[in-house]
N, C-alpha and C positions, 0 to 999 in steps of 0.2 A: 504493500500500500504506500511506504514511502520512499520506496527505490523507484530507479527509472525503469518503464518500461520498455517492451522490443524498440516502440517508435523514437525513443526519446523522450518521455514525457511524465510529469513526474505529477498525477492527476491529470488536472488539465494546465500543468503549465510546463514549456521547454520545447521541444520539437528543432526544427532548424527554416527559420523563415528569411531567407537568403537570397542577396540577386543570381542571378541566370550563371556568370562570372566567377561565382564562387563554390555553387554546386559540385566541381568538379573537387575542388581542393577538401572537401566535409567530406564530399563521399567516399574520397582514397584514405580520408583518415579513419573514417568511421568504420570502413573493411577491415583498417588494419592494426588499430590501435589495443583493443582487447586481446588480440593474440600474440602481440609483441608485448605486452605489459603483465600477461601472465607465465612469460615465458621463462623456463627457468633458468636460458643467462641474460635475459633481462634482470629479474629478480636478486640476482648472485650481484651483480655487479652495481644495480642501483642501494641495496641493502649494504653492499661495504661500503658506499660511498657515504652514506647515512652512519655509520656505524665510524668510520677513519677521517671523515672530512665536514660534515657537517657538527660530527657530534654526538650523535643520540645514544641511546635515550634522552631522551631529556627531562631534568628531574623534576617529580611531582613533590610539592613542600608543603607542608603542612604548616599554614599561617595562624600561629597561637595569638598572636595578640590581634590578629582581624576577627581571628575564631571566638576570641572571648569578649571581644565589641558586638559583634552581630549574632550569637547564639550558638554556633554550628559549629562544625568538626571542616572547616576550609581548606581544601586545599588547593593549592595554582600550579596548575600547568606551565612550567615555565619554556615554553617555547621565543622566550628574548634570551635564553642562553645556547641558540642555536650560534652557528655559523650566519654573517652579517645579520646579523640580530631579530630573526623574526621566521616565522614558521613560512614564508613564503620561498625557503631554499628547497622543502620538499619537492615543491609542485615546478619550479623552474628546472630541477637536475631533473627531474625524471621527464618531464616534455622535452629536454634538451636531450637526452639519450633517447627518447624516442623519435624526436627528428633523424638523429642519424641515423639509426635503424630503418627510415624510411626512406633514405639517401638526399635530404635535404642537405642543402649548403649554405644557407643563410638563414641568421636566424630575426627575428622582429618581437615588438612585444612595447605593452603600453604601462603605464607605471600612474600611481596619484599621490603616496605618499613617499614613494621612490625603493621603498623595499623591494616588490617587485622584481623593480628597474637594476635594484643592486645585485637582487639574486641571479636574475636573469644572465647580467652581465659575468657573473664569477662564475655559473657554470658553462658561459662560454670561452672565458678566458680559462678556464679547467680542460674544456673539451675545445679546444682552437678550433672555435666555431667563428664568425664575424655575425656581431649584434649592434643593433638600431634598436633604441628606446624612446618610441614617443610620450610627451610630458607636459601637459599645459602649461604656461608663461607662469600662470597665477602658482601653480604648484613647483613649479621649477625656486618664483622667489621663498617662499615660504621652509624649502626643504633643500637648501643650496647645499648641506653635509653632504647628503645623499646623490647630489647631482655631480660634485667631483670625485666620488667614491667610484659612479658608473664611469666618468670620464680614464681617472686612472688603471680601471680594469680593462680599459681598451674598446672601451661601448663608444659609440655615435648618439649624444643626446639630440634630438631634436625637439624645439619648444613648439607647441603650439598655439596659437594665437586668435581660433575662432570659438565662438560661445561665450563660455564663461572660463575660459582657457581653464580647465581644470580636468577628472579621470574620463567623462564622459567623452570630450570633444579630444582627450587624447585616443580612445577606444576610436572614434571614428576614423582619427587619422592613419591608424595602425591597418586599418579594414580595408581601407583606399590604397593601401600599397600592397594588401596583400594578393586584392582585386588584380594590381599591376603585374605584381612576381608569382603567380602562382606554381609556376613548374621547379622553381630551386629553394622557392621562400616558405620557413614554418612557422607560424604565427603562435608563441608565448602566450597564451593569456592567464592572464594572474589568477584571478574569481570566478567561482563556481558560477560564471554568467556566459552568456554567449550562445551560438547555435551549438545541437547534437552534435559532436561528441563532447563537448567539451566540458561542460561540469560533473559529465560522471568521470572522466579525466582526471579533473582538478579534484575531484572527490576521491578518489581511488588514492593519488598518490598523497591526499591529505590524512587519509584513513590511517598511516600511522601513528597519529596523536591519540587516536581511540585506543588502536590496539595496543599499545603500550601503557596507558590509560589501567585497561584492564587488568595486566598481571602488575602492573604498581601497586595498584589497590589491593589487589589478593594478598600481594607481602605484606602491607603494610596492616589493613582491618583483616583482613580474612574472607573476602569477598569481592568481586570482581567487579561492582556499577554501586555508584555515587546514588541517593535519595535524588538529588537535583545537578545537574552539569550544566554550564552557564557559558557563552561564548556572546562577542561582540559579531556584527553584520555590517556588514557595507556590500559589495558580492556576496560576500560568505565563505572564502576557501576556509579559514582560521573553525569557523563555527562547524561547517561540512567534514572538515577533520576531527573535530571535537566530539562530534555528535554519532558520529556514520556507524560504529557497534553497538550505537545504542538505538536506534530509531525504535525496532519492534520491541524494547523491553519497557512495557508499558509503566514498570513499577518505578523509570526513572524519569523525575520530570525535567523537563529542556525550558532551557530561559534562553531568547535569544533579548541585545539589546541594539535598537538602532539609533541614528545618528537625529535629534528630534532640533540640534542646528539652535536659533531664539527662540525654538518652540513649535507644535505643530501646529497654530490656531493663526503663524504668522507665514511670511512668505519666505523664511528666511530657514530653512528645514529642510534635512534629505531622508525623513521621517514617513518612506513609501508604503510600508507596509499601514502604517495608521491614515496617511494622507492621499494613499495613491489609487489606480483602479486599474484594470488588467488591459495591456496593451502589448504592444510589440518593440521590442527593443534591444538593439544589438543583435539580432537573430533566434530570438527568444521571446515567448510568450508568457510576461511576466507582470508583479501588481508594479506600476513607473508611476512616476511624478507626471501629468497629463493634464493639458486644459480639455475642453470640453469638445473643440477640433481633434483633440488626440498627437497634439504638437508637446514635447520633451518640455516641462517646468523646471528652469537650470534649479537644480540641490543647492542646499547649503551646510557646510558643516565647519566648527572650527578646526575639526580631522580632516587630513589631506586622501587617509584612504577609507574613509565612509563618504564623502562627498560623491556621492555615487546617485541619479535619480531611482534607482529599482535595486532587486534584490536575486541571486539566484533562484532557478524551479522550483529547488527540490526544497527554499526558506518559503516561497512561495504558498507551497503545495504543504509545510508542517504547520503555517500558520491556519491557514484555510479550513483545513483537518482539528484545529485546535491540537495539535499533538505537541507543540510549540507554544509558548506564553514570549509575549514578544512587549518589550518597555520602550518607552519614548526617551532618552536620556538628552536634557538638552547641553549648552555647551558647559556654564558654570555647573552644573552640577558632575561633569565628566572631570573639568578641573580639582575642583575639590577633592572626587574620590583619589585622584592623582596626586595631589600632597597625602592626600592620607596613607596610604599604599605606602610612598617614600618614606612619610614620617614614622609607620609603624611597622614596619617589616625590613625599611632600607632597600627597600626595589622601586627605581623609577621607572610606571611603567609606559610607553605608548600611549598619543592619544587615544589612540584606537582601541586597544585592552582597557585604558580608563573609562567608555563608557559602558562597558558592564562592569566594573568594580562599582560604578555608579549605582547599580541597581540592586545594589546589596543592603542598603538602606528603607529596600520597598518588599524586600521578601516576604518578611513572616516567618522564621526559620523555625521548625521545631528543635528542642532543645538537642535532640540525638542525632536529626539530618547531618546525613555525610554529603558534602559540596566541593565540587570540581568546577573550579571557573579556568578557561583557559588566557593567561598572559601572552598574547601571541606577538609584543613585539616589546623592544626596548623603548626609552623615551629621548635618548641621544640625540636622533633626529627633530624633535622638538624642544629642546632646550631655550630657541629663541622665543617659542609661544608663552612657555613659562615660564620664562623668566618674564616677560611681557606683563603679563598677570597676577605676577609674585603677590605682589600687593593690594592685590583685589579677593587674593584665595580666602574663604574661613577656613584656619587651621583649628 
């Protein structure tokens, strides 16, 4: 019920709704991607990579002093002590070994908060692939750490400069060139968004933060799934890895948080799944940000990678189902949970992970609930927002 089916389709949301141009490139992937990703020297080779160069496991910690503020048994996913600092190295090495696998030569790829763009770029400087990273203007100033990290890894930033120069109008640009290069070029995409095949892609290779998830917990309580596991959204790869061993286990409940921006009631919000309604976008049949034409309402987020108008299928299709409980987190209250975090545990974490830290304050936790929220980035690349705001934060 919460996996994708034969078509692509996760309910009624996902499929691949693509120009003429681009059919050819989905459908060589969509042949060939599940049996190169299950394959057992695919699997050999991308698991040491993970295991000698990323890092993993990555450790699950158990937050005493957030545990004993909010009621519960906490523990964080610390996917910001990955390799360049954020759970988005899974999803880039394993589409990067799978390009080559499929004898592509160049590789592309769109970035918002630039993690991404960085992972992107260091499994290509790992696998001497050549990489283009498209980047909104607005997201290029905002996240300039992260844009000479990709430079010095030997990437091609390219800024973008239409819209709201931010992840959307970077996805678009990335689309238009794939349109161009289809016969040598493999299109990177970061989030569980886009047309068939690609969020169960981005799913699959995020899936190891579940699975290891699991035998954490075993060692640690004696049982293998969390009362509640909590992930932040913007796409969704970070959450879809979080969540993906748990979907059918009814007895665990899922908190997804999204980006609610000044708020959902104002214009200034990438708050899709509370504000949005089911349309087409980026090749995908998803709930977007949409006037009443069915025209893209630019997001807003103080997060570079939730500034997103919509949300992956398969967030889509758990909201939909109710099988998903899904929060509006606006921006001060993301900040905030972001000094708290630092101030009581000594982890600064991501905007991005701060706005479900945020939502920890609305739970209701039972006193015994075991809680897995996943940290899926560091907060190094934002340094200059908060330092920005130091003096506005309630500590």
């Amino acid at each position: 019920m919460y996996h994708i089916d034969k078509n692509g389709f996760y309910g009624e949301f996902g499929g691949a709704y693509i120009p003429e141009v681009l059919y050819k490139c989905t459908e060589e992937l969509r042949k060939a991607y599940a049996d190169i990703l299950e394959s057992r020297e695919f699997q050999k080779e991308y698991r040491q990579l993970l295991k000698d160069y990323v890092g993993r496991p990555s450790p699950l910690y158990e937050a005493k002093r957030l545990s004993k503020k909010y009621g519960a048994q906490i523990f964080l996913k610390r996917e910001d002590l990955n390799h360049t600092g954020a759970h988005k190295i899974n999803n880039a090495l394993g589409q990067v070994l799978l390009a080559q696998r499929m004898g592509k030569t160049r590789i592309i790829a769109e970035t918002g908060a630039g993690q991404h763009g960085v992972a992107t770029a260091t499994a290509c400087a790992l696998l001497n692939m050549p990489c283009c990273v498209y980047m909104g203007k607005t997201d290029i100033e905002r996240q300039m750490p992260n844009v000479e990290r990709m430079k010095m890894l030997g990437a091609e930033v390219k800024p973008v400069t239409c819209g709201n120069m931010t992840l959307k109008d970077a996805v678009n640009d990335a689309i238009r060139d794939w349109c161009c290069n289809p016969n040598d070029t493999f299109y990177v995409i970061g989030s569980a968004v886009g047309p068939h095949p690609y969020p169960d892609i981005v799913a699959r290779l995020q899936s190891i933060i579940s699975e290891e998830i699991k035998w954490q917990l075993k060692e640690k309580i004696g049982r293998d799934y969390p009362d509640v596991i909590m992930a932040c959204i913007g796409g969704g790869s970070n959450a879809i890895g979080t969540f993906y061993h748990y979907l059918d286990e009814q007895h665990t409940r899922i908190v997804m948080a999204e980006a609610g921006g000044m708020g959902c009631d104002t214009d200034k919000t990438a708050a899709s799944l509370h504000c949005g309604s089911v349309g087409i976008l980026h090749g995908s049949r998803i709930i977007v940000l949409q006037d009443s034409d069915g025209q893209i309402i630019e997001p807003y987020s103080i997060s570079a990678g939730l500034d997103y108008p919509g949300v992956g299928p398969v967030h889509c299709n758990l909201a939909k189902t109710k099988r998903a409980e899904v929060l509006s987190i606006n921006d001060d209250e993301a900040l905030n949970a972001a000094f708290e975090l630092t101030r009581l545990e000594g982890i600064i974490p991501a905007l991005e992970s701060a706005h479900i830290l945020a939502a920890l304050p609305k739970m209701n936790f039972k006193k015994d609930d075991i809680v897995v929220l996943t940290v899926s980035g560091r907060g190094d690349k934002d340094m200059h927002t908060y330092l920005k705001h130091f003096n506005n934060v309630s500590l």
